[in-house]
C-alpha positions as CSV (number, residue, x, y, z in Angstrom):
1,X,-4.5,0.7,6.6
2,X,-4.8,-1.2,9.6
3,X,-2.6,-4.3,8.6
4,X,0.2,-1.3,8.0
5,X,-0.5,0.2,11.4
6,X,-0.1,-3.3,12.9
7,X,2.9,-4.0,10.9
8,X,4.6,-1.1,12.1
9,X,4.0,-1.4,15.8
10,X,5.3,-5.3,15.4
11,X,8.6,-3.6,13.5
12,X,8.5,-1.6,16.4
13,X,8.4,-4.2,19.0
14,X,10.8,-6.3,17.6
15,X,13.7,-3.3,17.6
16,X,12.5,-2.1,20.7
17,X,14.3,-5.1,22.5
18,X,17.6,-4.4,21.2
19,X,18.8,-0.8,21.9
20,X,22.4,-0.9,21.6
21,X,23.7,0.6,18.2
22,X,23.4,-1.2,14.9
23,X,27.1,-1.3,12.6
24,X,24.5,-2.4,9.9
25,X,21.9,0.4,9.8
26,X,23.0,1.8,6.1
27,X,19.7,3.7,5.1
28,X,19.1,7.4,5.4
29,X,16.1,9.5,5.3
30,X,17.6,13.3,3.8
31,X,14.7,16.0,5.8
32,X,15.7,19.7,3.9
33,X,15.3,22.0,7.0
34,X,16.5,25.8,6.7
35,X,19.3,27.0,9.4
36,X,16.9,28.1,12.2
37,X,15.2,24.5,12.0
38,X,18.6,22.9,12.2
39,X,19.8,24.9,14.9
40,X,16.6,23.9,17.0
41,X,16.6,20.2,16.6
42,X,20.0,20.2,17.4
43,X,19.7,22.1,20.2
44,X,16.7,19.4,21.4
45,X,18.5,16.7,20.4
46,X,21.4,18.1,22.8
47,X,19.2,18.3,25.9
48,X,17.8,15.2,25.1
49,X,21.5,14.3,25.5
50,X,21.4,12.4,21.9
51,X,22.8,13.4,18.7
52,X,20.8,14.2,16.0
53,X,20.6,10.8,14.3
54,X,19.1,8.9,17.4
55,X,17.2,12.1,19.0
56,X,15.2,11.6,14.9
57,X,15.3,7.7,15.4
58,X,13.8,8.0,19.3
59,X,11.3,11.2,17.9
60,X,9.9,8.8,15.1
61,X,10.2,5.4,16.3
62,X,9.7,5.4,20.4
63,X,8.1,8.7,21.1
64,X,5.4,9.0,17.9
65,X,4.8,4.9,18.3
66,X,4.9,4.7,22.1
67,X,2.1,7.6,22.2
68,X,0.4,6.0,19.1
69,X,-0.3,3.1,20.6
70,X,-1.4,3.8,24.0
C-alpha cells in the first residue's frame, strides 16, 4: 500500500506543474448521482468558479492529495 500511496503523490507532483488544460485527456470516470446530488456539485463547482469537470479533477487530485499529504 505504501509504494501506491507514494506513486500517487509522484503522479501528483508531476501534473501539479503544468495546470493549463490538456487537448489529450480522453478518459472519463461516469459517478451515477440522483438530481439533488447533481444540482449541489454543480452549484459548488459554480462558486468554486470551475465547471464540473475540473471542480471533480481539483476535489480528487489537489484538495484530497494536498490534505493527504500534509
Amino acid at each position: 500500500m505504501i509504494e501506491e500511496i507514494k506513486e500517487i503523490i509522484r503522479l501528483f507532483l508531476n501534473n501539479k506543474k503544468d495546470k493549463s488544460y490538456d487537448p489529450y485527456r480522453s478518459e472519463r470516470i461516469y459517478v451515477r448521482v440522483t438530481e439533488d446530488e447533481k444540482i449541489m456539485i454543480q452549484s459548488l463547482a459554480k462558486i468554486q468558479k470551475r465547471d464540473v469537470s475540473n471542480f471533480i479533477r481539483w476535489l480528487a487530485l489537489s484538495k484530497y492529495l494536498d490534505d493527504f499529504i500534509q
